[in-house]
BAVEX-673757 format. One record per residue: residue number from 1; residue in one letter; x, y, z of N, C-alpha, C in turn. Coordinates in steps of 0.05 Angstrom, whole numbers. Example, Ala and Ser with C-alpha at 12.3 -4.5 7.8 and 13.67 -1.06 7.14 Angstrom:
<nugus>
NUGU / 1 / A / 264 / -114 / 156 / 246 / -90 / 156 / 264 / -66 / 156
NUGU / 2 / S / 257 / -45 / 142 / 273 / -21 / 143 / 258 / 1 / 157
</nugus>
This chain:
<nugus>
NUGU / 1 / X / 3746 / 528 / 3026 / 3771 / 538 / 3038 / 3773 / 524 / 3065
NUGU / 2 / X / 3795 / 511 / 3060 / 3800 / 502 / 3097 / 3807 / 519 / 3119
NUGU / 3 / X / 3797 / 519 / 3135 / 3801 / 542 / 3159 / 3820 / 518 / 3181
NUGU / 4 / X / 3845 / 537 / 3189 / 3861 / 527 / 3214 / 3862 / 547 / 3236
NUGU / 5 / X / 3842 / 529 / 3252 / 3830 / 546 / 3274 / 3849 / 557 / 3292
NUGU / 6 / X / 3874 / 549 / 3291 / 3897 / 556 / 3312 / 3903 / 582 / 3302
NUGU / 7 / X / 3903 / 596 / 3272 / 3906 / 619 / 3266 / 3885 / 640 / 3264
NUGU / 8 / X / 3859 / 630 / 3290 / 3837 / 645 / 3292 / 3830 / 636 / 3316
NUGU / 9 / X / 3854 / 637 / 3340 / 3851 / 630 / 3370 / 3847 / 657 / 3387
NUGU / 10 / X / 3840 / 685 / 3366 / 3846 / 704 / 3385 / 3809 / 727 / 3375
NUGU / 11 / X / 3803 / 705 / 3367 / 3772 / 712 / 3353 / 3748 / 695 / 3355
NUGU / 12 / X / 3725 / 697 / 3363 / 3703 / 683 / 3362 / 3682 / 686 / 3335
NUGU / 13 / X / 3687 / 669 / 3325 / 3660 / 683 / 3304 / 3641 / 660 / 3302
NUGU / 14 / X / 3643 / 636 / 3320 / 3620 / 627 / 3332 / 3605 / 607 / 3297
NUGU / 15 / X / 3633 / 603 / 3291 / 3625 / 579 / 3270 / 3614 / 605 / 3241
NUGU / 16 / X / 3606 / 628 / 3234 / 3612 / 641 / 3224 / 3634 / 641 / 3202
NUGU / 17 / X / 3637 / 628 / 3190 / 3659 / 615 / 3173 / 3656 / 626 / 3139
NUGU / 18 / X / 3633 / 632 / 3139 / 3623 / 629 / 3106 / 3620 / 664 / 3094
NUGU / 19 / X / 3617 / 682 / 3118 / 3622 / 708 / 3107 / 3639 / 720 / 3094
NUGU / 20 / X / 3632 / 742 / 3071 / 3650 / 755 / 3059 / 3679 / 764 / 3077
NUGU / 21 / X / 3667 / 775 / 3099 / 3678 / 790 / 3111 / 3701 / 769 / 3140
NUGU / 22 / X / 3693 / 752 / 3140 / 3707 / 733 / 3148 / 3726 / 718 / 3128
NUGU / 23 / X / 3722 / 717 / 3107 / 3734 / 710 / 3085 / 3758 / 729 / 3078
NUGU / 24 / X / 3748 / 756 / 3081 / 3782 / 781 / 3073 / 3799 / 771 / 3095
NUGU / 25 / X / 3786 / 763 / 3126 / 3805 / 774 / 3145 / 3823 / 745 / 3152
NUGU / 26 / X / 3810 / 713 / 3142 / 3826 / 703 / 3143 / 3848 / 702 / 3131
NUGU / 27 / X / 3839 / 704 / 3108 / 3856 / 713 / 3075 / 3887 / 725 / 3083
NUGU / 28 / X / 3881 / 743 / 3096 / 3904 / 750 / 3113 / 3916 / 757 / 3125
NUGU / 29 / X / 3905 / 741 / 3147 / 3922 / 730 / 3161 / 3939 / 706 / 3158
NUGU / 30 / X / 3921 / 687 / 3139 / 3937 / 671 / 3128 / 3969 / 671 / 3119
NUGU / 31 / X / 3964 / 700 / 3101 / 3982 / 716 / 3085 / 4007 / 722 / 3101
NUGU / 32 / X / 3991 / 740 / 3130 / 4017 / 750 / 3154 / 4018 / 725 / 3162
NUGU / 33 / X / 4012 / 706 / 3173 / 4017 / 688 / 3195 / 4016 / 656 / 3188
NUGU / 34 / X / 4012 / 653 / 3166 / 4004 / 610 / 3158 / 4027 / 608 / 3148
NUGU / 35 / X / 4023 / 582 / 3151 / 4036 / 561 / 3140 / 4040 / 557 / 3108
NUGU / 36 / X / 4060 / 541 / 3091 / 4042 / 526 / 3069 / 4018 / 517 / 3065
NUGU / 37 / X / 4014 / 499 / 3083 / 3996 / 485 / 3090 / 3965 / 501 / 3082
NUGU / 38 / X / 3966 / 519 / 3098 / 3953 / 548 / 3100 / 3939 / 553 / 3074
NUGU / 39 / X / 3961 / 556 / 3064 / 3973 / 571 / 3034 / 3958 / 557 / 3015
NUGU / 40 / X / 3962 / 527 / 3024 / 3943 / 517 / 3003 / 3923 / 510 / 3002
NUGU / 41 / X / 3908 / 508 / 3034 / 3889 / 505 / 3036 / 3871 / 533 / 3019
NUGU / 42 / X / 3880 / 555 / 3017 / 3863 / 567 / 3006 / 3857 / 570 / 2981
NUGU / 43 / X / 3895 / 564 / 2962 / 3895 / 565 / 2936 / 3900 / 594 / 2934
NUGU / 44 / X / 3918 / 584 / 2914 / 3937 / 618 / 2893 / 3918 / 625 / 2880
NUGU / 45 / X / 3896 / 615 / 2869 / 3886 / 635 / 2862 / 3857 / 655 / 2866
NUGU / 46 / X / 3858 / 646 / 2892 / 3831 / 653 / 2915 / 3862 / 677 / 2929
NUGU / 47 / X / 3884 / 676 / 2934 / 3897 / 693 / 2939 / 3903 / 715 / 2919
NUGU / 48 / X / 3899 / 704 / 2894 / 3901 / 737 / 2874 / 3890 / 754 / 2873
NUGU / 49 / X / 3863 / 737 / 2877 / 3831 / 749 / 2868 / 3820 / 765 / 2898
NUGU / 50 / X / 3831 / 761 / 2922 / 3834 / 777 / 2940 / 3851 / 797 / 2946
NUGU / 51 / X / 3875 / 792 / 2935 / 3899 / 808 / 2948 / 3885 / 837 / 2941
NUGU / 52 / X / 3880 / 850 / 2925 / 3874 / 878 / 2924 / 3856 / 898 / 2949
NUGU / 53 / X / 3843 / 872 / 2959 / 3820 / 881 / 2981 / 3830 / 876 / 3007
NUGU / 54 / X / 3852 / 865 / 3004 / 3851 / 853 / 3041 / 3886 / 877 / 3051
NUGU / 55 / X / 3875 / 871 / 3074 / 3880 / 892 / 3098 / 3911 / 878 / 3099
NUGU / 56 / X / 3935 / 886 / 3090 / 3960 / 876 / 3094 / 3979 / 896 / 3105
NUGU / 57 / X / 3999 / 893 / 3118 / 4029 / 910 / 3122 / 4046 / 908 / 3095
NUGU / 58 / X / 4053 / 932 / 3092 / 4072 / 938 / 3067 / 4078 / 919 / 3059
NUGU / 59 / X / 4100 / 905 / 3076 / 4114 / 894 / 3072 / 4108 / 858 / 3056
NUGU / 60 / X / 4085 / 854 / 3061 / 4068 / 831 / 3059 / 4052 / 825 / 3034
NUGU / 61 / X / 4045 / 859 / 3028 / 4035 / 863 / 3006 / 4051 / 865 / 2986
NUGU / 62 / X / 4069 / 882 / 2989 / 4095 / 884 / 2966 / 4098 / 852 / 2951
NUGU / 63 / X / 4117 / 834 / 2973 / 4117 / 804 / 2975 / 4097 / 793 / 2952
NUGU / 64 / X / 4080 / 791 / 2960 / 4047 / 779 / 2946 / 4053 / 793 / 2909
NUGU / 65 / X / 4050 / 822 / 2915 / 4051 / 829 / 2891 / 4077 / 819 / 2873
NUGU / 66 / X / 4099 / 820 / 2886 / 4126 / 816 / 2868 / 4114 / 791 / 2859
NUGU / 67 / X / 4113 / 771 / 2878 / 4107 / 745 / 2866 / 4089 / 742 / 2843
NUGU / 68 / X / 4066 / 755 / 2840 / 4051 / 745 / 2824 / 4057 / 760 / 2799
NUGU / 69 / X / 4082 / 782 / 2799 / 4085 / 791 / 2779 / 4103 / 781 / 2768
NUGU / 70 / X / 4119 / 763 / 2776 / 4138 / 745 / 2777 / 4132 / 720 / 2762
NUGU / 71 / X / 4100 / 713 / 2778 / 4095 / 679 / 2766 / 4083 / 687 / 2737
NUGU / 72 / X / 4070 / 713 / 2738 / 4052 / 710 / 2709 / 4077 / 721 / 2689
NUGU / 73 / X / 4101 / 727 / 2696 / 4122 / 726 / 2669 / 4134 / 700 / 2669
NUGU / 74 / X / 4133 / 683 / 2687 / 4151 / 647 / 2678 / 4128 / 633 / 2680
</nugus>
């Protein structure tokens, strides 16, 4: 997973990169706050296989879910 450190300017985790738990919280923020770019650095489907566990606003989550209920009927 590529990490873009400008969307983790407000956190130290001191190269810490490889934890689980570093792993939910980039996940999404990615989600609230990246880019495409972002997006693909992590891959749709490292975003599926998380979305149930990570910490989102309604509104973000809804989004996520429509979509993938969306892509797996086309």
């Amino acid at each position: 997973m590529r990490i873009n450190k400008t969307l983790i300017w407000d956190y130290d985790f001191k190269g810490r990169y490889e934890t689980e738990e570093f792993r939910k919280w980039y996940i999404g923020r990615v989600l609230s706050s990246g880019t495409i770019q972002d997006l693909r650095g992590i891959g749709i489907n490292t975003i599926k296989e998380y979305l149930p566990i990570l910490n989102l606003s309604q509104k973000i989550r809804k989004f996520w879910e429509w979509y993938f209920k969306y892509a797996d009927t086309h």
